[in-house]
N, CA, C and O of each residue as an XYZ file, in Angstrom:
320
protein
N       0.850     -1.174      0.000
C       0.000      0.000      0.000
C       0.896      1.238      0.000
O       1.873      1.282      0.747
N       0.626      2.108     -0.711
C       1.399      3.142     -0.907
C       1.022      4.218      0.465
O       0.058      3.990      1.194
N       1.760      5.162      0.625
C       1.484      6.028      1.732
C       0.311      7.183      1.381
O      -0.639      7.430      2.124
N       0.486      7.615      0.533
C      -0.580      8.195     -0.155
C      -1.943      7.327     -0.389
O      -2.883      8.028     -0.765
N      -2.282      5.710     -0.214
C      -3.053      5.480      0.064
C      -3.737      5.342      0.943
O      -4.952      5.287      1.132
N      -2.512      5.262      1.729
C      -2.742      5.229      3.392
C      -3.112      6.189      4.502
O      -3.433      6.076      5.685
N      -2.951      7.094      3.721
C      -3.367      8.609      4.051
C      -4.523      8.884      3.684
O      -5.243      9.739      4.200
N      -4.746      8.302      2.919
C      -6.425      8.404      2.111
C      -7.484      7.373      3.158
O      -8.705      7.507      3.227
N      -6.821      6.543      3.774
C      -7.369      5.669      4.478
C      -7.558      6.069      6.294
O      -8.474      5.954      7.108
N      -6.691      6.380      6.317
C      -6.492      7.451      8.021
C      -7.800      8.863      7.514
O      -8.852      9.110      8.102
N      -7.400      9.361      6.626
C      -8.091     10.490      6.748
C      -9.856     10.021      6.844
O     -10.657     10.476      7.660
N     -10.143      9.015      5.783
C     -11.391      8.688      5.689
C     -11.681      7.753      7.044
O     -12.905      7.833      7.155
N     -11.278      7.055      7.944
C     -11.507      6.370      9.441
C     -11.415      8.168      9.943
O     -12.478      8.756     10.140
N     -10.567      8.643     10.050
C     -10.758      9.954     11.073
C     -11.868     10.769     10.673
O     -12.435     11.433     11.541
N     -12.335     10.823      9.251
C     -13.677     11.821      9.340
C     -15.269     10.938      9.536
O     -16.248     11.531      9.988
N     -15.324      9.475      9.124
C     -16.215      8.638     10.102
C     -16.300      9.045     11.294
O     -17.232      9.713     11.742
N     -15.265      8.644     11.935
C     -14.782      8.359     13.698
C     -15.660      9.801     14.069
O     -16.708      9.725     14.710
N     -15.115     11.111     13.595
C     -15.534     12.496     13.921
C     -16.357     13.049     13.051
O     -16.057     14.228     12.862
N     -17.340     12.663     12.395
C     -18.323     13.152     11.386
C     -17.631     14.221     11.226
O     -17.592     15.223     11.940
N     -17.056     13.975     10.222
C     -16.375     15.224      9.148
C     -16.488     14.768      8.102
O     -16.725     13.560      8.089
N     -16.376     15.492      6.740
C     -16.511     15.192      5.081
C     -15.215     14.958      5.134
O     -14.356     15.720      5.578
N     -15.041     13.692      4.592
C     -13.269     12.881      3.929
C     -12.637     14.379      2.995
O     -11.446     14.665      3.119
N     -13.299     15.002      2.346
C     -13.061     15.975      1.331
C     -12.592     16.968      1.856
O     -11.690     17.480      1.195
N     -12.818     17.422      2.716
C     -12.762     18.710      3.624
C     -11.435     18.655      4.079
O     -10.746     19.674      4.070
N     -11.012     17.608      4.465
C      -9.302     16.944      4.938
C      -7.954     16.346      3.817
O      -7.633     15.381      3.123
N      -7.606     17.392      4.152
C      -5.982     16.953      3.885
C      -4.593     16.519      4.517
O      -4.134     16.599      5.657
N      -4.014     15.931      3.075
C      -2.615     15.133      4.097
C      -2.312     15.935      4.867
O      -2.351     15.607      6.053
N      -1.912     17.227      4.525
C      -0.801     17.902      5.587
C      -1.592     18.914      6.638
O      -1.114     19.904      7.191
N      -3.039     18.346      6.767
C      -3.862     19.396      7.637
C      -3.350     18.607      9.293
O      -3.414     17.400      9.526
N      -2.821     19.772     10.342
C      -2.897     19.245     11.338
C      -4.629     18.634     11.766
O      -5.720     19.202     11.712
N      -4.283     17.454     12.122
C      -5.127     16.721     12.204
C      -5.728     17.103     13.467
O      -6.942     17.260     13.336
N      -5.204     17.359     14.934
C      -6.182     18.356     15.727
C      -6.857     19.404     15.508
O      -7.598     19.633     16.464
N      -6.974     20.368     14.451
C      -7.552     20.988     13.875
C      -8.645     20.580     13.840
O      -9.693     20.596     14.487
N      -7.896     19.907     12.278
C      -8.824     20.043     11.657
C     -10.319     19.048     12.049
O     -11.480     19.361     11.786
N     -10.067     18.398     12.410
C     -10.996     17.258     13.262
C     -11.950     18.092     14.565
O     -13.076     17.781     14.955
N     -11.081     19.217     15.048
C     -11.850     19.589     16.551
C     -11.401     18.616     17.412
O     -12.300     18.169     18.125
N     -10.307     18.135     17.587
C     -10.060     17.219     18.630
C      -9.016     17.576     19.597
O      -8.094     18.347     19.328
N      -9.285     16.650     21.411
C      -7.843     16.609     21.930
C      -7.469     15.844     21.971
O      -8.100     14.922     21.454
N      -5.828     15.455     22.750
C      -5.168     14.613     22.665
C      -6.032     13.218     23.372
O      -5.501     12.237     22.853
N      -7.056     12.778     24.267
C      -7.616     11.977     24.665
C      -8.450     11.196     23.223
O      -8.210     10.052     22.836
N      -9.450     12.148     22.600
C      -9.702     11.560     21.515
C      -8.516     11.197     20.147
O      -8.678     10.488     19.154
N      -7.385     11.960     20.567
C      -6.554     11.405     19.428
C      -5.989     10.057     19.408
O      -5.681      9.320     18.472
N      -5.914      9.884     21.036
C      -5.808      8.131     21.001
C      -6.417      7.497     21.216
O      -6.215      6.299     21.414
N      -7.716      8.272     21.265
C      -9.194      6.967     20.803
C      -8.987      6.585     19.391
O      -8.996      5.391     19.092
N      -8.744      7.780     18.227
C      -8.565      7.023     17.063
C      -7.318      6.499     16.886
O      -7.242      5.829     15.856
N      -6.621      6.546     17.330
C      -5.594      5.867     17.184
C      -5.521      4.322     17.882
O      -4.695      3.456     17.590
N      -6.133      4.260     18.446
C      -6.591      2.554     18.663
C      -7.449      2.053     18.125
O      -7.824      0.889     18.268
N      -8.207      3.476     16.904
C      -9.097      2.370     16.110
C      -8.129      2.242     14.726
O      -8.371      1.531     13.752
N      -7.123      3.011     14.892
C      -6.020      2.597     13.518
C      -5.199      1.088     13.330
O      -4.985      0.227     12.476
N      -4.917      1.402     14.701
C      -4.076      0.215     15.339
C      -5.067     -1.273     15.643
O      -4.505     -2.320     15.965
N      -6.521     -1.187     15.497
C      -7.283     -2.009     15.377
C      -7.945     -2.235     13.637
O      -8.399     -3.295     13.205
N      -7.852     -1.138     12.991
C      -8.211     -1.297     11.464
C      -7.085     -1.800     10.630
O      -7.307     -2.293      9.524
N      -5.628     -1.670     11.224
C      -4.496     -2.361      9.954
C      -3.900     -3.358     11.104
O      -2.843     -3.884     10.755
N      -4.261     -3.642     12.113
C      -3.741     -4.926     13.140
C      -2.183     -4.820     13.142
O      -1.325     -5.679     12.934
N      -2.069     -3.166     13.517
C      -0.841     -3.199     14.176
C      -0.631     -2.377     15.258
O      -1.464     -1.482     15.400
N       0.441     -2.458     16.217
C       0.989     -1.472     17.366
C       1.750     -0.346     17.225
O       2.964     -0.425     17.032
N       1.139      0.740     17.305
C       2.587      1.660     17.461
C       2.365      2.470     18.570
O       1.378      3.077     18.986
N       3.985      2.283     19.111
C       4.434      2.641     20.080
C       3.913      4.653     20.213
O       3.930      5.429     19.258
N       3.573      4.957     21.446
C       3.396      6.046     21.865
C       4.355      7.191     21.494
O       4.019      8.354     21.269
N       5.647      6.665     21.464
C       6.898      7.462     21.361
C       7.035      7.949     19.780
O       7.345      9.014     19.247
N       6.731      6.920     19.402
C       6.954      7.111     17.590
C       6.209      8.241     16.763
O       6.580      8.687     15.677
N       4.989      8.650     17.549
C       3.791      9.709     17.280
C       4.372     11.377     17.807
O       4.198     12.464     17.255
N       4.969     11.094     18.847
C       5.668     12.802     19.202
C       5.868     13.561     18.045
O       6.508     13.001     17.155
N       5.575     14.414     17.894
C       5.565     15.593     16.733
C       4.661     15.323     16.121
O       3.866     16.199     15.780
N       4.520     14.233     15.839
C       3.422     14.102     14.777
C       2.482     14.808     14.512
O       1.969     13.798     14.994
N       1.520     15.664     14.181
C      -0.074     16.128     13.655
C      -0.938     16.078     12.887
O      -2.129     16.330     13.073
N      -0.014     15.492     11.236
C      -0.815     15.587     10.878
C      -0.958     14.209     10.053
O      -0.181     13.289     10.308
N      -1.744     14.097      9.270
C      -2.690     13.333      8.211
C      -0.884     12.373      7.366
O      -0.448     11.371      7.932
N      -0.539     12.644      6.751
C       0.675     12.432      6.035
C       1.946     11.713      7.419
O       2.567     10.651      7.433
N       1.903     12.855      8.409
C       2.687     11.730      9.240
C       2.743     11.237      9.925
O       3.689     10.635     10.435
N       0.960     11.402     10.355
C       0.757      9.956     10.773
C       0.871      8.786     10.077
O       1.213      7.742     10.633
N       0.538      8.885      8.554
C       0.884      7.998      7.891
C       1.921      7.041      7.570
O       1.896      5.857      7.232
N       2.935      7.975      7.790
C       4.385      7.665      7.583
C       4.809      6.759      8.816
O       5.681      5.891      8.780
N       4.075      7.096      9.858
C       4.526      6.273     11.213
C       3.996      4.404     11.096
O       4.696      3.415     11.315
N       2.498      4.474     10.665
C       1.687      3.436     10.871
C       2.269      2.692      9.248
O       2.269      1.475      9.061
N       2.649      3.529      8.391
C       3.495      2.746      7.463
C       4.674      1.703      7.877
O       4.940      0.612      7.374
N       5.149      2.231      8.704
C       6.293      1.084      9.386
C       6.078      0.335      9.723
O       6.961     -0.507      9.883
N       5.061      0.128     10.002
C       4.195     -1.221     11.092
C       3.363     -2.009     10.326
O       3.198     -3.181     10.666
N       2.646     -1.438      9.061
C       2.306     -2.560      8.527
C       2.904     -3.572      7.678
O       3.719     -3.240      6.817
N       2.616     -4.595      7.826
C       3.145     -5.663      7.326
C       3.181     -5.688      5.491
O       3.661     -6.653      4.896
């Protein structure tokens, strides 16, 4: 899966998860933004990521992170 698909795939679970339009969101939109979210709901979806591609990532690996693209780049490592 390419990362750019995968980004297409995070973004569309994150605007489900938070009734938002998939369209409205982009890779490089900080994703607390743009969502209306805090960090409590950010790792609600993030355990439904880590439950939609059946992998773990570590807490540490996400620091800096915000947005759409790198989160992608992180959960790219982990999938198989």
């Amino acid at each position: 899966m390419s990362e750019q698909d995968l980004t297409a795939r995070l973004i569309d679970l994150a605007a489900k998860r938070f009734k938002k339009s998939a369209e409205s969101l982009k890779s490089d939109d900080d994703f607390f933004q743009a969502l209306g979210i805090d960090s409590m709901q950010a790792m609600e979806l993030l355990t439904e990521i880590e439950e939609h591609f059946e992998v773990e990532v570590p807490d540490y690996e996400l620091q800096g992170v915000t947005t759409f693209a790198g989160l992608a780049e992180v959960v790219k490592r982990r999938v198989p």
